[in-house]
C-alpha positions as CSV (number, residue, x, y, z in Angstrom):
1,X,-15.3,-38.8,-51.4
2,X,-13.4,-40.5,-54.3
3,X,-10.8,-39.3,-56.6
4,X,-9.1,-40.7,-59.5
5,X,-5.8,-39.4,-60.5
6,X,-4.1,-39.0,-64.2
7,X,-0.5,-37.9,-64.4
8,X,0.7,-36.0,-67.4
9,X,4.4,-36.0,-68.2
10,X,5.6,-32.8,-69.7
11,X,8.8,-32.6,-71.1
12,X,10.7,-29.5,-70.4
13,X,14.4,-30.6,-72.2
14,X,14.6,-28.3,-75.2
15,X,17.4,-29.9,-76.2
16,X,16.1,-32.0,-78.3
17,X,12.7,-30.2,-79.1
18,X,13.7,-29.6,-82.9
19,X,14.7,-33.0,-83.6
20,X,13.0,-35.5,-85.9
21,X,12.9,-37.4,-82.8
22,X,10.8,-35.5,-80.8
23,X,8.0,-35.1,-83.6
24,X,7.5,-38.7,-83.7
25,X,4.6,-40.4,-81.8
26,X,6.2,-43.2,-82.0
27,X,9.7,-42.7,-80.8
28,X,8.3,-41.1,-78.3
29,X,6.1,-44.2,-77.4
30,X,9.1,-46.1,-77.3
31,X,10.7,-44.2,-74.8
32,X,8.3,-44.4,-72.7
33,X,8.3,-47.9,-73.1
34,X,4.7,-48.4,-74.7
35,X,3.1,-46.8,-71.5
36,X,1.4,-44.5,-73.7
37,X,0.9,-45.6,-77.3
38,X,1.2,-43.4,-80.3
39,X,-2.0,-42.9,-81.4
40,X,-2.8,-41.4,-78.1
41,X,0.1,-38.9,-77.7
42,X,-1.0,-37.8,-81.1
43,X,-4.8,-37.5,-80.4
44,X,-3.8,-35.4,-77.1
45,X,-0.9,-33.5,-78.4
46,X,-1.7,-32.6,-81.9
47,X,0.3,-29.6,-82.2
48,X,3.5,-31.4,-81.0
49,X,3.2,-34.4,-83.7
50,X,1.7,-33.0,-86.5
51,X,4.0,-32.5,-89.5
52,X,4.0,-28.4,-90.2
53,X,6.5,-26.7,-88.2
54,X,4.0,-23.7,-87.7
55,X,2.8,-25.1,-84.5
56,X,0.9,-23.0,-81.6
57,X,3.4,-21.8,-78.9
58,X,3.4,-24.6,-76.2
59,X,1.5,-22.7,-74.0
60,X,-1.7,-22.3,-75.7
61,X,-1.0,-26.4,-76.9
62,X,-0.8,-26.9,-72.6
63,X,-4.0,-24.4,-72.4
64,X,-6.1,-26.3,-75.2
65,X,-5.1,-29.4,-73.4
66,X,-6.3,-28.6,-69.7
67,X,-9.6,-27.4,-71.5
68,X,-10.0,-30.6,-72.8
69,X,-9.1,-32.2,-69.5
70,X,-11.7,-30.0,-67.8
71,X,-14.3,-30.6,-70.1
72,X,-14.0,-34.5,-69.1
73,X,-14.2,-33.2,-65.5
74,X,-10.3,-33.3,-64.5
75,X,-8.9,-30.8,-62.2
76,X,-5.4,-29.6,-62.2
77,X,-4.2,-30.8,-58.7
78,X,-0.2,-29.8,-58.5
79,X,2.7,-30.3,-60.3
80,X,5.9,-31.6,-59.3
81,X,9.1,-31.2,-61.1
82,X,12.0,-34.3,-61.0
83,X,15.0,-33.9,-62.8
84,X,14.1,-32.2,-66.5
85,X,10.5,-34.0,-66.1
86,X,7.3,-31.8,-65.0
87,X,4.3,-33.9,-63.8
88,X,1.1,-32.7,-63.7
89,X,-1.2,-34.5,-61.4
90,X,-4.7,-34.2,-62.7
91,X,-8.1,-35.4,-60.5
92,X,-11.9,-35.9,-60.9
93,X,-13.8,-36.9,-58.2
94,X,-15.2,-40.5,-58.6
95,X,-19.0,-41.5,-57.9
């Protein structure tokens, strides 16, 4: 059998969690060095970049996201925590 693996970074800092900064795809693309560009973070976190501050609690956001994930077939594997940064290690098995 074989897998594929995604990891999800989840940011768990509130220090920052108000700032302009952190509402903005693109800074945030920039810190991460391009790795993930700023169209995507906005198309899987909409709640987190969209521009009302009447967002949906971060849980449901994480909930809505692993739905989506599991519709395309990924299954939560484990998460590991390193420093201030949560990873979430996501699989699917691969034909």
């Amino acid at each position: 059998m074989k897998w594929e693996y995604q990891v999800v970074h989840l940011n768990v800092d509130n220090s920052s969690s108000n700032s302009e900064e952190a509402r903005n795809p693109k800074a945030a693309s920039e810190k991460l060095k391009g790795s993930l560009s700023p169209d995507f973070l906005k198309d899987q976190f909409p709640e987190q970049y969209q521009e009302t501050k009447d967002s949906e609690h971060p849980a449901i956001q994480l909930s809505k996201f692993l739905n989506k994930k599991g519709l395309e077939r990924w299954e939560l594997s484990e998460t590991i925590k390193i420093g201030h940064m949560l990873l979430l290690i996501l699989k699917r098995q691969v034909n």
